[in-house]
N, CA, C and O atoms as a GROMACS GRO file, in nm:
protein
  476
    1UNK      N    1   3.098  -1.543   0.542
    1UNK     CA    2   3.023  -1.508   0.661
    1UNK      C    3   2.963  -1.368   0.648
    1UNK      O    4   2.875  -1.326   0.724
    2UNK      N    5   3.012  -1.304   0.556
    2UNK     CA    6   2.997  -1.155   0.556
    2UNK      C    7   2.890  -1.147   0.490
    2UNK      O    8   2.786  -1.106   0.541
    3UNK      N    9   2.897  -1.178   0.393
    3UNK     CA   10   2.726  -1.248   0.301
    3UNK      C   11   2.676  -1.273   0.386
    3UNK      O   12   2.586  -1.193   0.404
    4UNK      N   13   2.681  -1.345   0.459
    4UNK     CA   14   2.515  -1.417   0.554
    4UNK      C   15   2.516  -1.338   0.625
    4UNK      O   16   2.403  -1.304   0.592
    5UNK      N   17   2.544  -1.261   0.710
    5UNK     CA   18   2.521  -1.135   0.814
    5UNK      C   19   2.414  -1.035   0.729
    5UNK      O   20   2.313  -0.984   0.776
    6UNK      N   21   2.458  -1.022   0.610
    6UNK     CA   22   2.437  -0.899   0.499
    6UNK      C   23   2.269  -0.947   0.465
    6UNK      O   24   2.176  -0.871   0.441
    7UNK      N   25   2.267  -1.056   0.471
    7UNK     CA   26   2.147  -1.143   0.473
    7UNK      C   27   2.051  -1.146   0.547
    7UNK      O   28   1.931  -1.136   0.523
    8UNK      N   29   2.129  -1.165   0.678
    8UNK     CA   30   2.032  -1.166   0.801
    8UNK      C   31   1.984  -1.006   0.829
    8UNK      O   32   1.882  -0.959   0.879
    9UNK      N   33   2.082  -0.956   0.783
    9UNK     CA   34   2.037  -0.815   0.812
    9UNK      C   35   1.903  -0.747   0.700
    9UNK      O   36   1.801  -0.679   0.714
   10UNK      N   37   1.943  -0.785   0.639
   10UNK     CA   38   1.830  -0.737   0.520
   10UNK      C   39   1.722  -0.831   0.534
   10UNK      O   40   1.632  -0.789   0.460
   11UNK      N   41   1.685  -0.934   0.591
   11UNK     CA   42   1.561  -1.015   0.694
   11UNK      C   43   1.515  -0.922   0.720
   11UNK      O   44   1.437  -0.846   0.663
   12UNK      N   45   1.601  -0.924   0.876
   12UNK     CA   46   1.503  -0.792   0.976
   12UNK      C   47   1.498  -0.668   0.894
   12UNK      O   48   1.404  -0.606   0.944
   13UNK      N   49   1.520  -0.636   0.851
   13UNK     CA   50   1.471  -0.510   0.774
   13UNK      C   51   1.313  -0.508   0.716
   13UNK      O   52   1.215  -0.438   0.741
   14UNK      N   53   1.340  -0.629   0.620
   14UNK     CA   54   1.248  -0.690   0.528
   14UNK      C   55   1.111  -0.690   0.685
   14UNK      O   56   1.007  -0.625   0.698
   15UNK      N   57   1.168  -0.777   0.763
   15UNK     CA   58   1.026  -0.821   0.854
   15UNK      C   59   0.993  -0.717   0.898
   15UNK      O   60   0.871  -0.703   0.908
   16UNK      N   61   1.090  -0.585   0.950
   16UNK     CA   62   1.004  -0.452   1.034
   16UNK      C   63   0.967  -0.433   0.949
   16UNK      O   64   0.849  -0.436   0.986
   17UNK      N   65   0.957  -0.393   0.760
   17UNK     CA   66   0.876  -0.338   0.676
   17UNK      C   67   0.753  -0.395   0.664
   17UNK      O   68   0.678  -0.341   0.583
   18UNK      N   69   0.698  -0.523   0.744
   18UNK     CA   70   0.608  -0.640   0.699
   18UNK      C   71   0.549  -0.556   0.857
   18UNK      O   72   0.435  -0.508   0.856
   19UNK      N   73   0.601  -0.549   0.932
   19UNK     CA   74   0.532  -0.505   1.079
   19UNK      C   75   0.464  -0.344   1.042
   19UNK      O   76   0.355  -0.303   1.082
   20UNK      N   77   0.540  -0.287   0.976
   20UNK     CA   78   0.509  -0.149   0.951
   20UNK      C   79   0.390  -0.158   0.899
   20UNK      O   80   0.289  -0.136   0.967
   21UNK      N   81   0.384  -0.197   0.761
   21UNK     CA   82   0.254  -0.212   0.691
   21UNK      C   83   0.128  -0.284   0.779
   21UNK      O   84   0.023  -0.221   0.794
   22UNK      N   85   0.145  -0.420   0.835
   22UNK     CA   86   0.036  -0.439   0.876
   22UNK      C   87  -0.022  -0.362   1.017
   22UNK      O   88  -0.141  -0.383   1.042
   23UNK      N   89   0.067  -0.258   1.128
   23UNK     CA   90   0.068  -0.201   1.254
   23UNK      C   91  -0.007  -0.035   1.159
   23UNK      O   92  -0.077   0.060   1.193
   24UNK      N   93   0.050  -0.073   1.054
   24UNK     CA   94  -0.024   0.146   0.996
   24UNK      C   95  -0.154   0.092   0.914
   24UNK      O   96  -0.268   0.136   0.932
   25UNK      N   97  -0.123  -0.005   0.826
   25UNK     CA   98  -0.306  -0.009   0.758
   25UNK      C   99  -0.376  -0.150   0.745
   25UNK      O  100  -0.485  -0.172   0.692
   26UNK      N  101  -0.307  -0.224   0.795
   26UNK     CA  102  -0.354  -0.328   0.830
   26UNK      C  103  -0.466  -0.359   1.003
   26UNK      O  104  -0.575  -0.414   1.019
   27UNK      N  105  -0.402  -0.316   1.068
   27UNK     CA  106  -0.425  -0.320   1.203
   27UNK      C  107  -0.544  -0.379   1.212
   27UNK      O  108  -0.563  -0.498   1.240
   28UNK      N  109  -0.655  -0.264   1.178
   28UNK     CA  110  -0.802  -0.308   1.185
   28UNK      C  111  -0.842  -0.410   1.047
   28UNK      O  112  -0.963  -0.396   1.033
   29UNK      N  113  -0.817  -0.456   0.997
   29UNK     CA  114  -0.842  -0.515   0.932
   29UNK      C  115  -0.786  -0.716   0.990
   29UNK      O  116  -0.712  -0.764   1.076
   30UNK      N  117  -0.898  -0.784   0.857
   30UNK     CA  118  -0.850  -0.903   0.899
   30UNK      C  119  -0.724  -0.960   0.912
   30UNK      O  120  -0.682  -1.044   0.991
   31UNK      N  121  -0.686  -0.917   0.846
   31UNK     CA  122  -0.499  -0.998   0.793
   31UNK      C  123  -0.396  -0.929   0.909
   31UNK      O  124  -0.314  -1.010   0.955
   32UNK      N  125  -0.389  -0.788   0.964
   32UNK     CA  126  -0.406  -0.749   1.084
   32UNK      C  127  -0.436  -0.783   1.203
   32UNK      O  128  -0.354  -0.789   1.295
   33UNK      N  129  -0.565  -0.810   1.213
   33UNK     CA  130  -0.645  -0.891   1.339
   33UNK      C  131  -0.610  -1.009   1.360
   33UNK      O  132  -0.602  -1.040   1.479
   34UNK      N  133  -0.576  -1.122   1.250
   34UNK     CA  134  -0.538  -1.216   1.256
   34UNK      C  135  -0.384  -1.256   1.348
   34UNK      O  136  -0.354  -1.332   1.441
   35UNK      N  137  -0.300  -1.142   1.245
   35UNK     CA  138  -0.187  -1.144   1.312
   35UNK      C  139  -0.138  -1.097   1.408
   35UNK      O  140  -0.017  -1.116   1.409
   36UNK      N  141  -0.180  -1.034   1.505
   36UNK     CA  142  -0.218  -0.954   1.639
   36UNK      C  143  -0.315  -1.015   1.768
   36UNK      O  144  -0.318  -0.987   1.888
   37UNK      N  145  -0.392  -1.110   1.686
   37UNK     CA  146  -0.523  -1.178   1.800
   37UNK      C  147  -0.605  -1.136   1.841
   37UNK      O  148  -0.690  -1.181   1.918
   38UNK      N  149  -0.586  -0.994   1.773
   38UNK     CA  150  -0.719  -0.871   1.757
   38UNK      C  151  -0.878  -0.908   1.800
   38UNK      O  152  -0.923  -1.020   1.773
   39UNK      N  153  -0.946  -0.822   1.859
   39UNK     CA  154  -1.052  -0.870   1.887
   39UNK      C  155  -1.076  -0.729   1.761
   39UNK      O  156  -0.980  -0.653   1.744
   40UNK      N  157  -1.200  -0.706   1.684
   40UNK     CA  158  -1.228  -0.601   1.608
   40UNK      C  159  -1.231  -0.437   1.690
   40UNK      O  160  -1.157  -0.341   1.666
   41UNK      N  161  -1.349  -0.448   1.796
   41UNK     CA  162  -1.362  -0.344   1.859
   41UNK      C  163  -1.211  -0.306   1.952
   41UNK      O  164  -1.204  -0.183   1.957
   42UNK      N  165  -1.120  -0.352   2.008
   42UNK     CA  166  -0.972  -0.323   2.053
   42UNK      C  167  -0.906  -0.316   1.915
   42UNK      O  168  -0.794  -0.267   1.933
   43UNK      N  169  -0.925  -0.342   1.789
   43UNK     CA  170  -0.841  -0.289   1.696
   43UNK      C  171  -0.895  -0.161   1.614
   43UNK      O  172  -0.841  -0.123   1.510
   44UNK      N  173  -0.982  -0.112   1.660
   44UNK     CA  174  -1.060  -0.003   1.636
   44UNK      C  175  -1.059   0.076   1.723
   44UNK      O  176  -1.076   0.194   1.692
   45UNK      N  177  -1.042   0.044   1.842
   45UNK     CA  178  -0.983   0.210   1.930
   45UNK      C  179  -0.854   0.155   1.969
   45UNK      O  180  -0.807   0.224   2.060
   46UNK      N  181  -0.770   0.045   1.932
   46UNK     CA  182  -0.654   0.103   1.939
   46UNK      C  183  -0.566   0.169   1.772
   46UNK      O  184  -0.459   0.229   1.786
   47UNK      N  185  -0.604   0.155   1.674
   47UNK     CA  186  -0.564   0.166   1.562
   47UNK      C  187  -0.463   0.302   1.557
   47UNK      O  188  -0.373   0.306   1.472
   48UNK      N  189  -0.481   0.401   1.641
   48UNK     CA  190  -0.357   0.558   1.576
   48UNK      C  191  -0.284   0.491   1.688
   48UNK      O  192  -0.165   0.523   1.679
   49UNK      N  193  -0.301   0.422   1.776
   49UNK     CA  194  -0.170   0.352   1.872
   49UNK      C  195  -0.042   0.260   1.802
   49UNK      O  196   0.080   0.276   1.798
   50UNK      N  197  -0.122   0.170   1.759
   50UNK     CA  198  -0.071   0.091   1.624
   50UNK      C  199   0.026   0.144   1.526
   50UNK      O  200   0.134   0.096   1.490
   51UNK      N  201  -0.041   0.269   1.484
   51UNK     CA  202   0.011   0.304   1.363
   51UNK      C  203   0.127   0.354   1.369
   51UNK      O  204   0.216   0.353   1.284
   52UNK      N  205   0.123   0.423   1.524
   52UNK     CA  206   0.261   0.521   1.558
   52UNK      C  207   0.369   0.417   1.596
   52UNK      O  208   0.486   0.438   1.566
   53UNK      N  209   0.326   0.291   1.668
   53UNK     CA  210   0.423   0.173   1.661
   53UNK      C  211   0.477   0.126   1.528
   53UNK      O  212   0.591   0.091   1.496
   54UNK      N  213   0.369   0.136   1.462
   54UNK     CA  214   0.460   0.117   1.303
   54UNK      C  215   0.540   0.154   1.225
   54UNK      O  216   0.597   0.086   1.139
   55UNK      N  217   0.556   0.314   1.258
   55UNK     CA  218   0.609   0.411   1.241
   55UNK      C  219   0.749   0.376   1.287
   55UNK      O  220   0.848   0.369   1.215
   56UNK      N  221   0.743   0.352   1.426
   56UNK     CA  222   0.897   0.310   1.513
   56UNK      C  223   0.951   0.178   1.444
   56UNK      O  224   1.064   0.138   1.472
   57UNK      N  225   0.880   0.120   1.365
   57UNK     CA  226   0.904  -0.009   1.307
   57UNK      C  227   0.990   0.022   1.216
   57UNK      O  228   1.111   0.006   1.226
   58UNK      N  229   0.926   0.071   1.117
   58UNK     CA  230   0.967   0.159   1.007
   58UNK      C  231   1.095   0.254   1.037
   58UNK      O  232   1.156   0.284   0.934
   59UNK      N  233   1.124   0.283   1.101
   59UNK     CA  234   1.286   0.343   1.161
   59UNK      C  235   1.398   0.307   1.161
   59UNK      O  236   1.506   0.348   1.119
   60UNK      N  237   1.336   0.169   1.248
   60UNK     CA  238   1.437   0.044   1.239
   60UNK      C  239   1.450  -0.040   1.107
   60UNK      O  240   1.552  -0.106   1.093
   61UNK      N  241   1.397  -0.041   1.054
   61UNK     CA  242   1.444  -0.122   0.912
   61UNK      C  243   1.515   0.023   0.845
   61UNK      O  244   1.637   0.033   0.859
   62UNK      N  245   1.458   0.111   0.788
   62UNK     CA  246   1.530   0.226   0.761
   62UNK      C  247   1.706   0.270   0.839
   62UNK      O  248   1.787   0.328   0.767
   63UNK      N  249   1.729   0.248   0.925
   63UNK     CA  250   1.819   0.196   1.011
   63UNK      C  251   1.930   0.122   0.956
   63UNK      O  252   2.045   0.158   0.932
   64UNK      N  253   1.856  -0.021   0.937
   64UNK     CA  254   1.934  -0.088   0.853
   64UNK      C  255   1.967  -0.124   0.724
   64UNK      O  256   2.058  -0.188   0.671
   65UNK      N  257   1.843  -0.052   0.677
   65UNK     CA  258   1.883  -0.013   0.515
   65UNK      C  259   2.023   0.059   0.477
   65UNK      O  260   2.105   0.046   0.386
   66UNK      N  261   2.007   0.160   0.615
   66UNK     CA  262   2.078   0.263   0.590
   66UNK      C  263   2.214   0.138   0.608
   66UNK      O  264   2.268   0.089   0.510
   67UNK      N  265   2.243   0.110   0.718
   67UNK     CA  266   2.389   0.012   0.735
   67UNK      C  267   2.405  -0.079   0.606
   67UNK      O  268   2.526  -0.093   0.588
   68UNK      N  269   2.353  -0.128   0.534
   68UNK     CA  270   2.363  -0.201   0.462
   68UNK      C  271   2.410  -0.159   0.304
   68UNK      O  272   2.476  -0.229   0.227
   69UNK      N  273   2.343   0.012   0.275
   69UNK     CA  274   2.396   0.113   0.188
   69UNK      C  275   2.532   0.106   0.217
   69UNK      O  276   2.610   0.079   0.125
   70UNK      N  277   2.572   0.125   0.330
   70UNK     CA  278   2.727   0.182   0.358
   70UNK      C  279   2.791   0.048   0.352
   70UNK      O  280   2.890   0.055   0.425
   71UNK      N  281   2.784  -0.046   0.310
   71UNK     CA  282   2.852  -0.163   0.272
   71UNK      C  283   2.943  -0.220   0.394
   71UNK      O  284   2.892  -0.228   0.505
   72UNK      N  285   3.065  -0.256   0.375
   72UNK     CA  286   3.144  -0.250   0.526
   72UNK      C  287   3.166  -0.151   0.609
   72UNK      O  288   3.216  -0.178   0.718
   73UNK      N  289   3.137  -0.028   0.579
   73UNK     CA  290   3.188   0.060   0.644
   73UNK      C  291   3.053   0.050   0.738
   73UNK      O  292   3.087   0.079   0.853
   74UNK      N  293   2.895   0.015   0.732
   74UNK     CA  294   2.792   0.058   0.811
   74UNK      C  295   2.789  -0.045   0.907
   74UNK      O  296   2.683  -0.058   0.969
   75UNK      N  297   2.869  -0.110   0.929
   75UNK     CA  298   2.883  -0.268   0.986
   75UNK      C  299   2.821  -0.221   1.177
   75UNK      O  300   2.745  -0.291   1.244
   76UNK      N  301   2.888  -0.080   1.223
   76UNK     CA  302   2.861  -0.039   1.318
   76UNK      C  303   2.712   0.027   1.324
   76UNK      O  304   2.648   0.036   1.428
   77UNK      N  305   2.686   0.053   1.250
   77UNK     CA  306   2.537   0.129   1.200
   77UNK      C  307   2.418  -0.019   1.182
   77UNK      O  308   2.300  -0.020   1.217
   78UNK      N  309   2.490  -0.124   1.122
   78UNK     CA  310   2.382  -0.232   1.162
   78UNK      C  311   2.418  -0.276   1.307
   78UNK      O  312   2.320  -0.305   1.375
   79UNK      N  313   2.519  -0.286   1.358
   79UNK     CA  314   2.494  -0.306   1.469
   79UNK      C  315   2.372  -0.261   1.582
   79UNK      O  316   2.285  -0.327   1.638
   80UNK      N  317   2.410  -0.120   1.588
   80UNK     CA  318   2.343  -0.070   1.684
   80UNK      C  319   2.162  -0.052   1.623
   80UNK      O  320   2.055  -0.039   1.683
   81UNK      N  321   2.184  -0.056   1.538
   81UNK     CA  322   1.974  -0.145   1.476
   81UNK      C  323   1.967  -0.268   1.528
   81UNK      O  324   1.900  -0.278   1.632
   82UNK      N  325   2.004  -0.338   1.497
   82UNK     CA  326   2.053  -0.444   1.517
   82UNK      C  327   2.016  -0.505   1.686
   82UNK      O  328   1.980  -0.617   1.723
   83UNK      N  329   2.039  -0.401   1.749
   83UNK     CA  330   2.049  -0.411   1.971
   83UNK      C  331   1.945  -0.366   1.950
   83UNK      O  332   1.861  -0.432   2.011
   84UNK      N  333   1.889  -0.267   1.883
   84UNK     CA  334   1.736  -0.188   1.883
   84UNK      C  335   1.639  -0.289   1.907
   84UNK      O  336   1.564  -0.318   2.000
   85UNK      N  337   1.668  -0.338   1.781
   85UNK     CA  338   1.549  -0.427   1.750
   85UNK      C  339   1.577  -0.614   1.813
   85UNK      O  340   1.505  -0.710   1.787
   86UNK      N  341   1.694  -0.612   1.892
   86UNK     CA  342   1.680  -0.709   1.973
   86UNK      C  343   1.627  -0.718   2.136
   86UNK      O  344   1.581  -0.812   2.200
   87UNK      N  345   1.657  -0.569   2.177
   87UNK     CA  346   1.594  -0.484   2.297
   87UNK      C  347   1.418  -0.507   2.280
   87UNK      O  348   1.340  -0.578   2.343
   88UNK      N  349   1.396  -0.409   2.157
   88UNK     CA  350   1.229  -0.450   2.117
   88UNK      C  351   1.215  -0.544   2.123
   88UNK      O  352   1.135  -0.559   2.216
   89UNK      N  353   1.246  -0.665   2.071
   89UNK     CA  354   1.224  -0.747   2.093
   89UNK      C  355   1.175  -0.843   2.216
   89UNK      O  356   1.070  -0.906   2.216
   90UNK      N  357   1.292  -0.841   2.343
   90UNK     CA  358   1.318  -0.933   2.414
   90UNK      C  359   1.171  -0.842   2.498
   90UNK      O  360   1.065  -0.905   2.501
   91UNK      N  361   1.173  -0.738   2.545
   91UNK     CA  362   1.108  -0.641   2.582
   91UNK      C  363   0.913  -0.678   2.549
   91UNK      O  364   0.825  -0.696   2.632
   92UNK      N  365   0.906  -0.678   2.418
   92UNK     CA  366   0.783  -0.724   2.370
   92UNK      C  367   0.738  -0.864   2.382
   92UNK      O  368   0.618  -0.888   2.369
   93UNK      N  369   0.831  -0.967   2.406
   93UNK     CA  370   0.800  -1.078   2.458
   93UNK      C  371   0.801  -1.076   2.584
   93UNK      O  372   0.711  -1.155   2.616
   94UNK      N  373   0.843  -1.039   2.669
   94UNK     CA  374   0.790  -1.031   2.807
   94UNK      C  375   0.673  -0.940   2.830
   94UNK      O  376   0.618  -0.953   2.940
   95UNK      N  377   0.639  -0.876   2.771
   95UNK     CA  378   0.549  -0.794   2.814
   95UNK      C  379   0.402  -0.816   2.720
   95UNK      O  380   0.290  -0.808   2.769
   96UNK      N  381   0.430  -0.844   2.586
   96UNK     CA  382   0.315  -0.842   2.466
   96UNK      C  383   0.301  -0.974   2.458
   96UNK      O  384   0.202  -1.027   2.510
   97UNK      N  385   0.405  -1.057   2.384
   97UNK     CA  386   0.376  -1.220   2.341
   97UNK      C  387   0.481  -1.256   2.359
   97UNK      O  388   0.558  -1.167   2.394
   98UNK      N  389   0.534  -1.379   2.350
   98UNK     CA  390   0.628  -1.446   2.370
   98UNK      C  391   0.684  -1.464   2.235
   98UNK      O  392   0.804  -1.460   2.211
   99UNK      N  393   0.565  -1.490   2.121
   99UNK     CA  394   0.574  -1.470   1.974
   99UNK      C  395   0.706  -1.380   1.949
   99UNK      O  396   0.806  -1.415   1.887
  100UNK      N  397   0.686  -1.277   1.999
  100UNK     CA  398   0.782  -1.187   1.962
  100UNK      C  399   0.948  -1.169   1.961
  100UNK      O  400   1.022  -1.077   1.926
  101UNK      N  401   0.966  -1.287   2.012
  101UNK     CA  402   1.101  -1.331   2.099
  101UNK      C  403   1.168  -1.391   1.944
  101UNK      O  404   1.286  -1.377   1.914
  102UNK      N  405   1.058  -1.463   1.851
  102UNK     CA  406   1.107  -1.533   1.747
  102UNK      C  407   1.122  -1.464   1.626
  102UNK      O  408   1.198  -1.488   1.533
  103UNK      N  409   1.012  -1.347   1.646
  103UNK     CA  410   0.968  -1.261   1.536
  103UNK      C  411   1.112  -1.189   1.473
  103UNK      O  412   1.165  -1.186   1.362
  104UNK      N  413   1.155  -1.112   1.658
  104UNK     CA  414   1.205  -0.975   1.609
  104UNK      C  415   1.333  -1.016   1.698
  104UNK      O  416   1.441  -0.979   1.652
  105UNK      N  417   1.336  -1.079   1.805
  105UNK     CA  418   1.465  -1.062   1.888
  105UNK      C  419   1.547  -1.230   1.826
  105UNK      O  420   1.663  -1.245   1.787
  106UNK      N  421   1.487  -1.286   1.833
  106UNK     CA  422   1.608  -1.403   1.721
  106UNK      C  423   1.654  -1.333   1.598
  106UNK      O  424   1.772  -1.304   1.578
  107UNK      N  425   1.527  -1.299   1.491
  107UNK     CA  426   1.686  -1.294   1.432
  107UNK      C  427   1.792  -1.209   1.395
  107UNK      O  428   1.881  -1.222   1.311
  108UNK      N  429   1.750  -1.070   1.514
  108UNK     CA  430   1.857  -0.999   1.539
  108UNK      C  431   1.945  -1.042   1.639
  108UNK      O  432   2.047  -0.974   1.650
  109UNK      N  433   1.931  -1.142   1.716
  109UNK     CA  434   2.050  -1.211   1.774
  109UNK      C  435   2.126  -1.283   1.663
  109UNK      O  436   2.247  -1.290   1.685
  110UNK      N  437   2.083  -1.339   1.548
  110UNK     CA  438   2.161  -1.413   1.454
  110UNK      C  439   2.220  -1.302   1.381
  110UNK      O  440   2.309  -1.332   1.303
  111UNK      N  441   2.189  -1.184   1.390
  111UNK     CA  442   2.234  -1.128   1.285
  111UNK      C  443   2.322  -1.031   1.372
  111UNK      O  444   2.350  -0.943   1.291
  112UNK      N  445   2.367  -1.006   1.462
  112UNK     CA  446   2.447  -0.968   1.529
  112UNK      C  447   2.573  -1.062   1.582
  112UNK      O  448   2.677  -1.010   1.621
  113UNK      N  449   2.554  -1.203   1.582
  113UNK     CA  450   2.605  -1.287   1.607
  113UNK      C  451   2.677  -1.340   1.436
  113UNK      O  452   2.783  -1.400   1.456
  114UNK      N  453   2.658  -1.333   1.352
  114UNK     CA  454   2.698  -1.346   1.197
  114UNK      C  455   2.752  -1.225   1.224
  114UNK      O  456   2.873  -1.244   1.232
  115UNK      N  457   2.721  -1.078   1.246
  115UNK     CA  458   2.845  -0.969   1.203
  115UNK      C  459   2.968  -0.981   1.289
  115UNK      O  460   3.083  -0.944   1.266
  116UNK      N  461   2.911  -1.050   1.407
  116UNK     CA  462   3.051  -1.085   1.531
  116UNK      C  463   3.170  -1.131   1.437
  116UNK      O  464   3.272  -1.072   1.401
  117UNK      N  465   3.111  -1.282   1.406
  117UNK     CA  466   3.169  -1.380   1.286
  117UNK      C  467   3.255  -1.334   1.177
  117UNK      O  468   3.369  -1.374   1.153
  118UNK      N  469   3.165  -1.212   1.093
  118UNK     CA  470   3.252  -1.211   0.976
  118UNK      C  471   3.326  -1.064   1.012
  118UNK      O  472   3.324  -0.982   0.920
  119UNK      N  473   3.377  -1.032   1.110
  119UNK     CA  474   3.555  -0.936   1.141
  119UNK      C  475   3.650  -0.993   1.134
  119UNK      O  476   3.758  -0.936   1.153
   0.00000   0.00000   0.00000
């Protein structure tokens, strides 16, 4: 069980690094626009908005990089990334997309729910 937590955790990591990149230099661009629903001109004056969200993205995986360095001992250190980015989550689907509920707040519910598991 401890493996698959270790797993799930290094996901969300993996996916905020995928949010980072496309929220800092992707944004205005197609692959960006695409994944956002971007109209061009709103991804062009919102783009340093974006970027600084990406930034916060980038925290949170850093976050759990960091828990995941510390092997069992960071188990509390992924946790509390872990609520971060299930908070962001639930938060951004009510308010941004609903998308987001699957993106970022599932599978830090699984992956908080797997570290429950393997104590």
């Amino acid at each position: 069980m401890y493996l698959a937590a270790q797993g799930v955790v290094l996901l969300v990591a993996l996916i905020h690094v995928y949010i980072l990149v496309l929220e800092m230099f992707f944004w205005d661009k197609p692959r960006g626009m695409k994944a956002f629903g971007l109209q061009p001109e709103f991804a062009a004056a919102t783009k340093v908005l974006a970027a600084n969200q990406g930034l916060y993205n980038g925290f949170l995986a850093a976050g759990l990089f960091w828990g995941l360095w510390q092997g069992a001992q960071g188990q509390a250190v992924q946790v509390f990334f872990l609520l971060c980015v299930l908070v962001a989550g639930l938060y951004g689907a009510a308010t941004a997309s609903r998308r987001i509920l699957f993106v970022q707040a599932l599978p830090a519910g699984m992956g908080l729910l797997l570290l429950a598991l393997a104590r």
